[in-house]
C-alpha positions as CSV (number, residue, x, y, z in Angstrom):
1,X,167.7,113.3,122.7
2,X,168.4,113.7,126.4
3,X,172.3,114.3,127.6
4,X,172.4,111.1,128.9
5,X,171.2,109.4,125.5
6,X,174.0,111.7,123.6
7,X,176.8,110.4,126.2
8,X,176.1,106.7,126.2
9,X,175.9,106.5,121.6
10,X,179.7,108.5,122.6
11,X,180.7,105.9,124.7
12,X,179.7,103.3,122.0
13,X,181.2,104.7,119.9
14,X,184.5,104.9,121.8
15,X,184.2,101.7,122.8
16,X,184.2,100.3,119.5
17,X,187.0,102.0,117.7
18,X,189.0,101.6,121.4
19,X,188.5,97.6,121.0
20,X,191.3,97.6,118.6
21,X,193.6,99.2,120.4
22,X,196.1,97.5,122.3
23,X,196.4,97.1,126.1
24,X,199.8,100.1,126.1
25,X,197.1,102.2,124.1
26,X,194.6,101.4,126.6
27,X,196.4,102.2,129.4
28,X,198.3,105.6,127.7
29,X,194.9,107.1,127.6
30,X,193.8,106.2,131.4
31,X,197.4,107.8,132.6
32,X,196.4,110.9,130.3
33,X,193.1,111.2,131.0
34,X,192.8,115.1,130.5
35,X,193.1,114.6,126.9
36,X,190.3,112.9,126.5
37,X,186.7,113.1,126.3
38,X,184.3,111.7,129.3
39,X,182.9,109.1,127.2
40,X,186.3,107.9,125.5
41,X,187.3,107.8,129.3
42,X,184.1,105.2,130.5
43,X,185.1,102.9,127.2
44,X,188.7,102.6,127.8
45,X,187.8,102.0,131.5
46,X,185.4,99.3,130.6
47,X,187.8,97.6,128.2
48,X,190.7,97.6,130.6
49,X,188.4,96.2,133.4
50,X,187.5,93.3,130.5
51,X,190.8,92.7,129.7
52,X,192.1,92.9,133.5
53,X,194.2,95.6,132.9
54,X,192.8,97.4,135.9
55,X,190.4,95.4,138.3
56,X,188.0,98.5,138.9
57,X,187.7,102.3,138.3
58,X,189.0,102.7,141.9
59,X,192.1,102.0,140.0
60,X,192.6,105.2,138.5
61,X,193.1,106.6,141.9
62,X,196.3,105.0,142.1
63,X,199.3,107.8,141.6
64,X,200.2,105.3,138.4
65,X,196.8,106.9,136.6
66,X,196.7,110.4,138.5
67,X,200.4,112.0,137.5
68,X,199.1,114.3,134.1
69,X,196.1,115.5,136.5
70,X,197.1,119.3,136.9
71,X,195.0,121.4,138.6
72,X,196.4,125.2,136.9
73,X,194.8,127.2,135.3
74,X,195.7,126.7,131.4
75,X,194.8,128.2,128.1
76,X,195.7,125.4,126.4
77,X,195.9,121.4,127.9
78,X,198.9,120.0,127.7
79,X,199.9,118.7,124.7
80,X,200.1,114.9,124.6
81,X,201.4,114.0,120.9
82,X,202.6,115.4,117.8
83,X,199.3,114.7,116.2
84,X,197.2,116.7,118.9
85,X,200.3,119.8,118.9
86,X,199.4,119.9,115.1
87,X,195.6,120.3,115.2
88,X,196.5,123.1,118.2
89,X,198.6,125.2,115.9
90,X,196.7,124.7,113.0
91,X,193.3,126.2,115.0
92,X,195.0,128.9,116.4
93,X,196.0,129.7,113.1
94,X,192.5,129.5,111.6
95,X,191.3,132.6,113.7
């Protein structure tokens, strides 16, 4: 199975479980788009397109979607939730 092949069954797969969410989740993941995947980022960009959330992926240019982008140099991305802080400490105490 080719890259390509993997990447589009992630998208899917993204795309499903993101249909549920509602248009504030939607939207909370394309302003934080660091903490997410490439393919969670195509199936919350396709749902907010369908729902009219954003009219196009040019959207995301917008300062709106670009303010968490942080070009430095980071061990660790910034942490997002409570639930994301947790798995973080609870790796780093694995090793």
């Amino acid at each position: 199975m080719s890259d390509s092949d993997q990447e589009n069954i992630g998208t899917i797969h993204f795309y499903e479980r993101y249909s549920n969410y509602t248009d504030t989740q939607i939207l909370e993941i394309l302003r934080n788009q660091k903490g997410y995947q490439e393919g969670a980022l195509n199936a919350a960009v396709k749902i907010a397109v369908e729902r009219q959330l954003i009219h196009s992926e040019q959207d995301l240019l917008s300062p709106e979607f670009q303010k968490s982008k942080n070009t430095n140099l980071t061990l660790f991305h910034q942490m997002t939730s409570s639930y994301n802080h947790q798995r973080l400490i609870g790796s780093t105490f694995r090793f």
